[in-house]
Backbone as a ProteinNet text record, in pm:
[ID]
protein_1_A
[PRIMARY]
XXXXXXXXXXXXXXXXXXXXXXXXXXXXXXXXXXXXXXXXXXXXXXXXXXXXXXXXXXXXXXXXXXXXXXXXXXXXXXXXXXXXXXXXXXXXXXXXXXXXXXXXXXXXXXXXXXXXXXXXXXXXXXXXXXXXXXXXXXXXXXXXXXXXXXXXXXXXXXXXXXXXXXXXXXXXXXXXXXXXXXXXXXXXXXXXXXXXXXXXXXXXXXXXXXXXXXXXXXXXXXXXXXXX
[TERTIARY]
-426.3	-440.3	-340.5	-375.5	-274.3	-205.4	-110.5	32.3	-83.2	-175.5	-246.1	-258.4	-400.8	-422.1	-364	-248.6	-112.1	-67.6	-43.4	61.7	-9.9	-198.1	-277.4	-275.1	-287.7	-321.9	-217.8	-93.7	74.1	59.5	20.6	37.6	-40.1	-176.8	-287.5	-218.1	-175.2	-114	24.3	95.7	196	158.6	42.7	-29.4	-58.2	-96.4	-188.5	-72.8	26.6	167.6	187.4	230.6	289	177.9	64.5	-81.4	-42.2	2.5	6.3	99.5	265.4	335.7	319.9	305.8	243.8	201	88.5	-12.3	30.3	90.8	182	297.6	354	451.9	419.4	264	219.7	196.6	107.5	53	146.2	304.9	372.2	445.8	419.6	470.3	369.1	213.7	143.6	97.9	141.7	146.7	210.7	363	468.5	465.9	398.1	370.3	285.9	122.7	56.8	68.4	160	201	264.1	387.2	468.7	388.7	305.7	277.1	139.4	74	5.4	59	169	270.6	315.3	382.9	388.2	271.8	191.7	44	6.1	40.4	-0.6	108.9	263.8	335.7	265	220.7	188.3	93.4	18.7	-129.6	-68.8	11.2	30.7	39.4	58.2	117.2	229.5	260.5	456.8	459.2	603.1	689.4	676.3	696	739.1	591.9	517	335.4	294.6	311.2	279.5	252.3	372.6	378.3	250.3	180.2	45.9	-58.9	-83.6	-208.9	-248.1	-90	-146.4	-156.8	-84.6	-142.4	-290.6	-378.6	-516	-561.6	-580.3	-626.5	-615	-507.8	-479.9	-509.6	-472	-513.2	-622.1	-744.7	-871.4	-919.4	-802.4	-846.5	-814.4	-733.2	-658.7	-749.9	-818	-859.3	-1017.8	-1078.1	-1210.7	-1198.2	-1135.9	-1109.1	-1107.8	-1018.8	-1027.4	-1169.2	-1259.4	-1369.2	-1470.4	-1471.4	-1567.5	-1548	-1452.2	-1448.4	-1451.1	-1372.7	-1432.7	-1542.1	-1661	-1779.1	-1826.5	-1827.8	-1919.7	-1890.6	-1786.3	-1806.9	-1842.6	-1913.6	-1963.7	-2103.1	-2165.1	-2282.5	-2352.2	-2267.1	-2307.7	-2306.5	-2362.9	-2379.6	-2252.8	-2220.7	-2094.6	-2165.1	-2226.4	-2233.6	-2164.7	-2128.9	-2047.8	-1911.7	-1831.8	-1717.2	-1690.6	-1802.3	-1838.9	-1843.5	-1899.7	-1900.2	-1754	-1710.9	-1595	-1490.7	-1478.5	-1386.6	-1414.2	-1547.1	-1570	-1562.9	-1539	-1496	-1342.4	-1260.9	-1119.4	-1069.8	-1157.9	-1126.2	-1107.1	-1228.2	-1245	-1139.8	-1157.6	-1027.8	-912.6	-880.5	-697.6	-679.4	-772.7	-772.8	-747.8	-842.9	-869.7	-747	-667.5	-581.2	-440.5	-442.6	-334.1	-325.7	-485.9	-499.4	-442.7	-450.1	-480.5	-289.4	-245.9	-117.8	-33.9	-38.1	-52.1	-30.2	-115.1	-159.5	-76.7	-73.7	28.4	140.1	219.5	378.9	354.4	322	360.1	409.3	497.4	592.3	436.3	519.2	435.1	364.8	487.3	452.8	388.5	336	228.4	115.6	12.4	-130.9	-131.6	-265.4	-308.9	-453.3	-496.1	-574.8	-434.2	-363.7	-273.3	-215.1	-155.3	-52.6	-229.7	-329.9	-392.3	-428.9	-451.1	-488.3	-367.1	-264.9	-128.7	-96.8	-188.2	-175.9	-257.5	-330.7	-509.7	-479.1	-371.8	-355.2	-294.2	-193.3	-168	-267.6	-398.4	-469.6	-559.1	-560	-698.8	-623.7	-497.8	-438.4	-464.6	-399.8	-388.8	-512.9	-621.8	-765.8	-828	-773.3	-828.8	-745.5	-578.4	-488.2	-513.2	-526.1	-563.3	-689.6	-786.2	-887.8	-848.5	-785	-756.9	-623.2	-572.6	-492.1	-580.6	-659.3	-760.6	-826.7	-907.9	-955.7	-865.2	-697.9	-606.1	-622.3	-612.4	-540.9	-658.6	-778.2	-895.4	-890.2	-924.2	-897.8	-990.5	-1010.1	-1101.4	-1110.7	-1256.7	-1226.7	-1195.4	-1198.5	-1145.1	-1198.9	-1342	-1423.3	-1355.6	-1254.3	-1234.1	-1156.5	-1098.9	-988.3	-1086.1	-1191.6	-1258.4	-1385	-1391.8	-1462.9	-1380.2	-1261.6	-1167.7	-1134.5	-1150.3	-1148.6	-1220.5	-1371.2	-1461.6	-1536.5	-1475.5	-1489.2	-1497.4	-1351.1	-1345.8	-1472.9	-1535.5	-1654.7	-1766.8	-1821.1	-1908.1	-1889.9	-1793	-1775.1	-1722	-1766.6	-1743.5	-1839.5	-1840.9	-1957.9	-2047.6	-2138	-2276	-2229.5	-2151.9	-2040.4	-2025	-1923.3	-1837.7	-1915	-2013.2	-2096.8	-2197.9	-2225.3	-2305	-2207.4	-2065.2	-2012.2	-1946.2	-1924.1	-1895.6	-2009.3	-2137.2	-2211.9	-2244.3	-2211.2	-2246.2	-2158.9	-2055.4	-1906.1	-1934.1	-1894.7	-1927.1	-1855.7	-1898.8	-1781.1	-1694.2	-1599	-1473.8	-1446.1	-1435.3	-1433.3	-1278.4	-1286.3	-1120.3	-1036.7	-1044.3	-925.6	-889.4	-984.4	-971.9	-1074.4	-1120.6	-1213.6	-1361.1	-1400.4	-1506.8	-1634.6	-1761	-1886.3	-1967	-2113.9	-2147.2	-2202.1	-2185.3	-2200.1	-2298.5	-2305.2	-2428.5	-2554.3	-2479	-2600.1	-2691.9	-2609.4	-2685.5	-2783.6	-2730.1	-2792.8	-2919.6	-2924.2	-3036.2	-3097.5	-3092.6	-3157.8	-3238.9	-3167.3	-3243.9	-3349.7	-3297.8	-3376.6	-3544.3	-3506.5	-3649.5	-3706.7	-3652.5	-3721.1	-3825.9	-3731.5	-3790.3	-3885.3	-3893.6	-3956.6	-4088.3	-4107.3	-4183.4	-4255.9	-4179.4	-4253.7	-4284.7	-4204.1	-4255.3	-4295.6	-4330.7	-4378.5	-4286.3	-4168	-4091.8	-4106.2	-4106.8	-4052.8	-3914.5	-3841	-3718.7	-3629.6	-3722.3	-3630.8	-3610.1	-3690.8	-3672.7	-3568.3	-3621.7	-3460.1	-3336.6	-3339.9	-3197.7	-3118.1	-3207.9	-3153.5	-3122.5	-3197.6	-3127.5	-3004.4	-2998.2	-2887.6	-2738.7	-2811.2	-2681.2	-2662.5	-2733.4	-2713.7	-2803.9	-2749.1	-2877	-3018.1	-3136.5	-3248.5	-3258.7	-3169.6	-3184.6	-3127.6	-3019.1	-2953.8	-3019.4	-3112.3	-3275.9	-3338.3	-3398.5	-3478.1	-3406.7	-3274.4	-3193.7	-3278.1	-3201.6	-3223.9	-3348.1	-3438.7	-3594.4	-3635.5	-3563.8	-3587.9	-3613.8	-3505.8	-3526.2	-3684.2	-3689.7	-3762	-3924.5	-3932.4	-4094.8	-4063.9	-3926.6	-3935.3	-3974.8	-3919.1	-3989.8	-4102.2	-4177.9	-4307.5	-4399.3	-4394.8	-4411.6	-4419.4	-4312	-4287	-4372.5	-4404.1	-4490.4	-4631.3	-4699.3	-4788.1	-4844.5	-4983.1	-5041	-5060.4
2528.4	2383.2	2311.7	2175.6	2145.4	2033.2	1998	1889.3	1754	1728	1630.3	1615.1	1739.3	1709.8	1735.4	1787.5	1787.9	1640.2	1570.6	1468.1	1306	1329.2	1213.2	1168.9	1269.1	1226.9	1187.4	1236.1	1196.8	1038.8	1022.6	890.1	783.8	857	719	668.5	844.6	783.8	693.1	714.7	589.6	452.3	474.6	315	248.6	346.4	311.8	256.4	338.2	263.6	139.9	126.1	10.8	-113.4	-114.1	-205.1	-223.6	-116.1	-171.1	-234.1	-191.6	-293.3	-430.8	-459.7	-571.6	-690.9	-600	-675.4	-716.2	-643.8	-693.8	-756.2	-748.6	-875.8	-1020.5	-993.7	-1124.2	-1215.5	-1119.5	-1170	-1206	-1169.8	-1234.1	-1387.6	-1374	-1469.4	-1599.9	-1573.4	-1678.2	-1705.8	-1591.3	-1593.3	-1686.1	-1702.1	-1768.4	-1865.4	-1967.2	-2068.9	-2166.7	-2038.8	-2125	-2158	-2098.5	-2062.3	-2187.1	-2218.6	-2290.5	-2453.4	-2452.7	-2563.7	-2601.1	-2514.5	-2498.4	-2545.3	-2467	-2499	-2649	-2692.2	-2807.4	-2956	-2927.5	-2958.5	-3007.9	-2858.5	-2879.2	-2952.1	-2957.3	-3041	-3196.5	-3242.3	-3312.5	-3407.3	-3322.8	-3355.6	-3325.9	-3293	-3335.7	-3191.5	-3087.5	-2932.3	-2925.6	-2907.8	-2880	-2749	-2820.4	-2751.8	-2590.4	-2569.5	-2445.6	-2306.2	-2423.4	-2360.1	-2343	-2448.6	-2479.9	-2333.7	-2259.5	-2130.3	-2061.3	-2058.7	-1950.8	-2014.8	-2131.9	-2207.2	-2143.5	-2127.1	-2037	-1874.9	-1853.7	-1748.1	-1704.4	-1816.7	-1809.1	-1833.2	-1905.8	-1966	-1843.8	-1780.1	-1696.6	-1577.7	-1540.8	-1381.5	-1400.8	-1472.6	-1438	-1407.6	-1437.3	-1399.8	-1259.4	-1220	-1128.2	-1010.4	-1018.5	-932.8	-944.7	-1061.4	-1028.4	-959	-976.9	-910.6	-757	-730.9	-538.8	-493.8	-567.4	-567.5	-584	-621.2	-628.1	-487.7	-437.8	-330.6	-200.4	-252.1	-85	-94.6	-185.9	-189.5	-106.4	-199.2	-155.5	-46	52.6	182.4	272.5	245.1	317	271.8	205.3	128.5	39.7	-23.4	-119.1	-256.3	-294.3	-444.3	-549.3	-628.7	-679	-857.7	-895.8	-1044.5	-1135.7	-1066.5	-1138.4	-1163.7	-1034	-1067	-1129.5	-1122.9	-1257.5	-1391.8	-1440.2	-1530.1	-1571.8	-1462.1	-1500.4	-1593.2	-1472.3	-1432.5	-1613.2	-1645.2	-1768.3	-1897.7	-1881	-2012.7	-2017.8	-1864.7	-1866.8	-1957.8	-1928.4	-1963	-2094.1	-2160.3	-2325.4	-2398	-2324.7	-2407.7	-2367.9	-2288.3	-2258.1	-2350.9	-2326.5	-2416.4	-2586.4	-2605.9	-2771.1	-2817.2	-2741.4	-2784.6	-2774.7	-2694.8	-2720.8	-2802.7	-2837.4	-2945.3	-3101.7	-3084.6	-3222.5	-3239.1	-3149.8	-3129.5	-3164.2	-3132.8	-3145.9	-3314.2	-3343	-3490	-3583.1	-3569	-3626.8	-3582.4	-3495.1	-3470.9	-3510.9	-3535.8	-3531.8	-3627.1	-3665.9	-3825.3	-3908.6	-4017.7	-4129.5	-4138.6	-4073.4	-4108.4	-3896.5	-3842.3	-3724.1	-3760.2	-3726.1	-3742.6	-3663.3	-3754	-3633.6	-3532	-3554.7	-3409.9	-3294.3	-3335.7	-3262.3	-3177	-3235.3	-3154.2	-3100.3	-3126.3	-3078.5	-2915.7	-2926.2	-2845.4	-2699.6	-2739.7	-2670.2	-2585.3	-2688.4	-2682.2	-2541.1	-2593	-2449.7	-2352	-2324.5	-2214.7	-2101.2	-2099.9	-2006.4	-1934	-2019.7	-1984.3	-1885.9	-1949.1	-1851.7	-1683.8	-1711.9	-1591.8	-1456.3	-1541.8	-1459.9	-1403.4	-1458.9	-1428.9	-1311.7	-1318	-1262	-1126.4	-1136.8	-1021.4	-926	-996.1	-878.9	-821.4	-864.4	-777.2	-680.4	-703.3	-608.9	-451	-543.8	-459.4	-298.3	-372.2	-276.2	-206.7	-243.5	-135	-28.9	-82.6	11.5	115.1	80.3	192.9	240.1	233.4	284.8	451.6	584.5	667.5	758.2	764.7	843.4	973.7	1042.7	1161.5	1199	1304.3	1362.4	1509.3	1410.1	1545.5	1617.4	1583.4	1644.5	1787.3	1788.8	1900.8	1984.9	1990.5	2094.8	2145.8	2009.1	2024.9	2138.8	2102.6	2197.1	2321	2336.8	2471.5	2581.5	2544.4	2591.5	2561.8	2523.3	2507.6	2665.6	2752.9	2866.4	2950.9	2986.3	3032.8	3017.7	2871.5	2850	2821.1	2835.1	2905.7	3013.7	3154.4	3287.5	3352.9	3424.4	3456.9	3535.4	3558.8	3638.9	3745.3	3811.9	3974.1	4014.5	3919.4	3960.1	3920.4	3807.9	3768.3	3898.7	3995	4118.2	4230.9	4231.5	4325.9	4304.6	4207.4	4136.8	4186.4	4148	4158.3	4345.8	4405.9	4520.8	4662.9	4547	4627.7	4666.9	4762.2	4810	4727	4643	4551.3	4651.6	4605.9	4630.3	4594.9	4661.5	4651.9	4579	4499.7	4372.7	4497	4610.3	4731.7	4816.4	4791.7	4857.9	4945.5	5011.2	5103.7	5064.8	5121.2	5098.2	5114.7	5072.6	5091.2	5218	5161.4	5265.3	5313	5382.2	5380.9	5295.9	5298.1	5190.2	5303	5439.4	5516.8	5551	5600.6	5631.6	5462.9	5359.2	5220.2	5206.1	5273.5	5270.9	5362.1	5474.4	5558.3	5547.2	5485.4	5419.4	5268.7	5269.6	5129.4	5163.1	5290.3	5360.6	5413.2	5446	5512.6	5427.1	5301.7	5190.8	5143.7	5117.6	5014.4	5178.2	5251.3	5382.8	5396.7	5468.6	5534.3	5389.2	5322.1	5217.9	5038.5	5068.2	4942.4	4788.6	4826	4716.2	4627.2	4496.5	4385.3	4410.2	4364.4	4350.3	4257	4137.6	4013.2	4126.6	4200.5	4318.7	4392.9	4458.9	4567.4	4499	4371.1	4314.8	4256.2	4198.8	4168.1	4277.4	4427.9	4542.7	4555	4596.7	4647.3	4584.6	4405.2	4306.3	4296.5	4294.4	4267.6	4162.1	4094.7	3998.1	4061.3	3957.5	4027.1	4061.1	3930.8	3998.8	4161.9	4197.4	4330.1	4431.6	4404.7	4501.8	4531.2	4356.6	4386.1	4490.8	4462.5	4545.4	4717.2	4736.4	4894.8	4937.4	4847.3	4932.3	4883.4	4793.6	4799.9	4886.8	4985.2	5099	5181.7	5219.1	5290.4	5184.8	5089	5052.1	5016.2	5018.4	5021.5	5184	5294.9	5456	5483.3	5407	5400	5361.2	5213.3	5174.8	5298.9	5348	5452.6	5542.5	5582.9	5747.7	5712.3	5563	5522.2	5556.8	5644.6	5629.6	5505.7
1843.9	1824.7	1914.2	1957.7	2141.2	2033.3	2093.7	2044.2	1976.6	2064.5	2054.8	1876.6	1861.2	1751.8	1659	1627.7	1551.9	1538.2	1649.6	1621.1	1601.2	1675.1	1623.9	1467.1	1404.3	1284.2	1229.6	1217.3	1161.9	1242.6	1364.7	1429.8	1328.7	1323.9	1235.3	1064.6	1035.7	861.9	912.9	994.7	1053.1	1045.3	1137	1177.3	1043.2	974.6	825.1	713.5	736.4	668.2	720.7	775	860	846	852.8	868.8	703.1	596.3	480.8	411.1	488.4	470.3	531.5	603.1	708.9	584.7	581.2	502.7	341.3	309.2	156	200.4	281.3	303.5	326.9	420.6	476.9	324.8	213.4	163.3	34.9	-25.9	-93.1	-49.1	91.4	162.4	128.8	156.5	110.1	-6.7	-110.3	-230.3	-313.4	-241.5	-241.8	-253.6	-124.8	-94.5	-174.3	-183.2	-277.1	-421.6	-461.2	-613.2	-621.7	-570.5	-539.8	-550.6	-501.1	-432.4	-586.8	-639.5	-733.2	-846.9	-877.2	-981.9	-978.3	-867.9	-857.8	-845.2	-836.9	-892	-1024.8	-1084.1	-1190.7	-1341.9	-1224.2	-1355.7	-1300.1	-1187.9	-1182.7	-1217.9	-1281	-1326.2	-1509.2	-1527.6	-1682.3	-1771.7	-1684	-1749.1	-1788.3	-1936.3	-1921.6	-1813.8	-1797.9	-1690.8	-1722	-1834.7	-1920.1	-1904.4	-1884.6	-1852.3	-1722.4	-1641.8	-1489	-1464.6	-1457.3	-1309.9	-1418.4	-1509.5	-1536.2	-1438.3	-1400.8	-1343.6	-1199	-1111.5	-1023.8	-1012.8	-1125.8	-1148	-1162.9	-1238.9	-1298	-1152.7	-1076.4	-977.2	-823.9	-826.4	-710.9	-721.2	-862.7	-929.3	-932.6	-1007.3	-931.3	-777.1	-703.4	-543.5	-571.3	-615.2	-590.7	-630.6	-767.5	-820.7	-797.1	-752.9	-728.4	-565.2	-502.7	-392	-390.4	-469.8	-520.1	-567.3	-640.8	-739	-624.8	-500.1	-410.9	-353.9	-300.3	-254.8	-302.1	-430	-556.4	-577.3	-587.2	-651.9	-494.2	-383.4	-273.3	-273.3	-260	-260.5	-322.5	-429.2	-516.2	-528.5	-448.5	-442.1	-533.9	-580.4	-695	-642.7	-787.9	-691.6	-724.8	-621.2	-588.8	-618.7	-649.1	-603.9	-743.2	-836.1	-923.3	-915.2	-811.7	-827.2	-644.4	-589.1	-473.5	-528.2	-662	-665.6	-730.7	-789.3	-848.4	-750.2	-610.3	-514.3	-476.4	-429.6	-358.5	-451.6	-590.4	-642.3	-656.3	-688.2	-652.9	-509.7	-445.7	-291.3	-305.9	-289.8	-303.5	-419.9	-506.5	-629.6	-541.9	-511.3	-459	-318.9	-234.4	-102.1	-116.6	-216.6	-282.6	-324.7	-389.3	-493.4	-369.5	-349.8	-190.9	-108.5	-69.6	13.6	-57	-191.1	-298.3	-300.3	-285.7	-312.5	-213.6	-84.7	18.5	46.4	14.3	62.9	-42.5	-167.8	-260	-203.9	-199.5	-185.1	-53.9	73.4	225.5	244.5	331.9	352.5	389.1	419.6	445.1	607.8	623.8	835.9	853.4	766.1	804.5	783.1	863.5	860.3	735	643.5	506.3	560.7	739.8	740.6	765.2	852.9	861.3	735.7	689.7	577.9	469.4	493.9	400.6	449.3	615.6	718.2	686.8	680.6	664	527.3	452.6	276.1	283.7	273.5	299.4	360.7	474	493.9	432.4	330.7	279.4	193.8	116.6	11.6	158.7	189	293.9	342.2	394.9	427.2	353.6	201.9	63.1	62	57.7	23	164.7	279.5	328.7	372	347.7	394.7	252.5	131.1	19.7	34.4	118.6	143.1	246.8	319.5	438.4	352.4	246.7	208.4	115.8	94.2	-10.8	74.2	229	260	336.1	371.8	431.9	323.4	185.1	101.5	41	73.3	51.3	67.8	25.6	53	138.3	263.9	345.9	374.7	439.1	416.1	565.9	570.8	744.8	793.2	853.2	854.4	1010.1	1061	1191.8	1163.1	1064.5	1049.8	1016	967.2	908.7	1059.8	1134.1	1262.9	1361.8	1348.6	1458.9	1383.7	1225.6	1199	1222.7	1243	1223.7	1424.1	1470.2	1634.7	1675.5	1683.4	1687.2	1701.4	1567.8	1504.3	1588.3	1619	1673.5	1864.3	1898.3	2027.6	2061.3	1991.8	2014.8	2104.9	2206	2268.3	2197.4	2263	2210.5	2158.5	2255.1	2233.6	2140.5	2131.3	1997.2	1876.6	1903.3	1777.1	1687.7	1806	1788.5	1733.7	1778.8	1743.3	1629.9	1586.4	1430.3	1326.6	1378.6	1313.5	1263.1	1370.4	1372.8	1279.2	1273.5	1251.7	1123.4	1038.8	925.7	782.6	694.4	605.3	508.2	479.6	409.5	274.1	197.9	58	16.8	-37.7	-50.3	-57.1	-149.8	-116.3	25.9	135.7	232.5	258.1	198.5	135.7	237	356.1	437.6	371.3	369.3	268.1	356.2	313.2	365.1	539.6	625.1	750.8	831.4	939.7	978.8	988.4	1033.1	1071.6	969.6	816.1	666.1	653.8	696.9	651.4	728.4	881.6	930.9	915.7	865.3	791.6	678.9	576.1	503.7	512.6	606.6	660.1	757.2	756.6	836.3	751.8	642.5	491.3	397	414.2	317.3	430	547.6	625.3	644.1	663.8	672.4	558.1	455.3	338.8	272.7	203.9	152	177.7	320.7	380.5	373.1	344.2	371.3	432.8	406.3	544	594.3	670.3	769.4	650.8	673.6	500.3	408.5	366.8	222.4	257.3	327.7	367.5	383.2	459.6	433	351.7	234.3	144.5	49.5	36.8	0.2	27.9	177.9	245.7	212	245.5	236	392	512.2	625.9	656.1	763.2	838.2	879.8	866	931.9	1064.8	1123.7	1268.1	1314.8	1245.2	1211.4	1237.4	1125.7	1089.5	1197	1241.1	1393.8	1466.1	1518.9	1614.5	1614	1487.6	1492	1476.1	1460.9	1501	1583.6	1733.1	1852.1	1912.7	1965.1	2031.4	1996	1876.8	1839.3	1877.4	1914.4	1918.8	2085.4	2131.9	2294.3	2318.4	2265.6	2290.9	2299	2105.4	2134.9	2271.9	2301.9	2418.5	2529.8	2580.7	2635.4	2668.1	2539.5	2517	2512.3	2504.2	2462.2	2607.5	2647.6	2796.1	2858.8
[MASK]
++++++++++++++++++++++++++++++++++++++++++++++++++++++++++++++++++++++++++++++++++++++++++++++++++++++++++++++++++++++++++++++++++++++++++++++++++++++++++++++++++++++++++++++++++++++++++++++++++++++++++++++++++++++++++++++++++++

C-alpha cells in the first residue's frame, strides 16, 4: 500500500474535523447574536425579563432541530416535509423578528433596510451552518479500503490463479486432504460408471467446475487423437 493511500484518508478525517469545528463555532456565534437580539425583543414587546431568554430559545431551536429531523429522516428514506415545514416557519419567524428588532433599536441616522439587512443575517447563518454541521457528522461508509483490499486478488495472473486453484486445501490443523490424483480418480468413476455432470462431481468433491473440466481435458484431447 503507497504513502498516498495511508495518509489520504487521515488527511479527509482532518478536513472533516476542522469543517466541524468551523461550523460550530460559526454557528454559536450567530446563535449568540440572534438570541440576544430576540431576547431583547421580546422584553420589549411585554415578556418579563425573567422569561425573555426562553422565546429565542423556542424560535431558534426549532431551526436547530428541524434541521437535524430533515437529515435523519432523509436518510432513512422517509418523508421529510413536516419538519421542512417546521424548519421554514422557524426561518421566517427568527429572520422577521431580527429584522423588527433591528429597525426599533437602530439610531436614528441608520437606514431601517440596512440594520434590518444586518439583523437577518445571523438567523440565516444559524439555519444554514447547522445544516452543514449535520451532514459533516453524518456517518459514511468507505467502500475504498475494502476496494484496495481485495485489488490484490483480482489482479493475480492467470498462473498463479490455476495453481491456487490446483493446489491441494489444508485442513485449519495443517493436515493436507485428500490428493488431487485419488480426487480425479474418483471424478472418472462418478462421471463413467455413474453418469455424473461436472456441477455434480464438484459439488461432491468441494472443487470448482471448471477444476473438473480441467482433468477430463486431456483425456477427450487423446480421444480425439486415436479417433481415425
Amino acid at each position: 500500500m503507497s504513502a498516498i493511500e495511508v495518509v489520504s484518508p487521515r488527511g479527509r478525517r482532518l478536513a472533516v474535523v476542522t469543517a466541524i469545528a468551523g461550523t460550530v463555532f460559526i454557528a454559536a456565534g450567530a446563535f449568540w447574536l440572534s438570541f440576544t437580539a430576540l431576547a431583547d425583543l421580546a422584553r420589549r414587546s411585554g415578556i418579563d425579563a425573567g422569561q425573555a431568554w426562553a422565546w429565542p430559545l423556542i424560535v431558534d431551536g426549532i431551526i436547530v432541530v428541524a434541521t437535524v429531523a430533515v437529515v435523519a429522516l432523509a436518510s432513512q428514506r422517509r418523508p421529510t416535509w413536516y419538519p421542512w415545514t417546521l424548519l421554514a416557519a422557524g426561518a421566517v419567524v427568527s429572520v422577521t423578528a431580527n429584522a423588527i428588532h433591528a429597525i426599533i433599536a437602530a439610531d436614528i441616522d441608520v437606514p431601517s433596510v440596512l440594520a434590518a439587512s444586518v439583523a437577518a443575517i445571523p438567523p440565516l447563518v444559524l439555519l444554514s451552518i447547522t445544516h452543514l454541521t449535520v451532514i459533516l457528522t453524518r456517518p459514511t461508509t468507505t467502500p475504498d479500503a475494502d476496494m484496495i483490499e481485495d485489488a490484490p486478488a483480482e489482479t493475480a495472473a492467470p498462473s498463479q490463479t490455476v495453481a491456487l486453484r490446483e493446489r491441494e486445501p489444508v485442513h485449519a490443523a495443517g493436515i493436507p486432504a485428500v490428493p488431487v490424483s485419488e480426487r480425479r480418480a474418483e471424478a472418472t468413476e462418478l462421471r463413467e460408471v455413474a453418469g455424473w455432470s461436472n456441477k455434480q462431481i464438484a459439488r461432491h468433491l468441494g472443487v470448482h467446475p471448471s477444476t473438473v473440466g480441467r482433468w477430463f481435458t486431456p483425456r477427450s484431447s487423446e480421444s480425439k487423437k486415436e479417433a481415425p
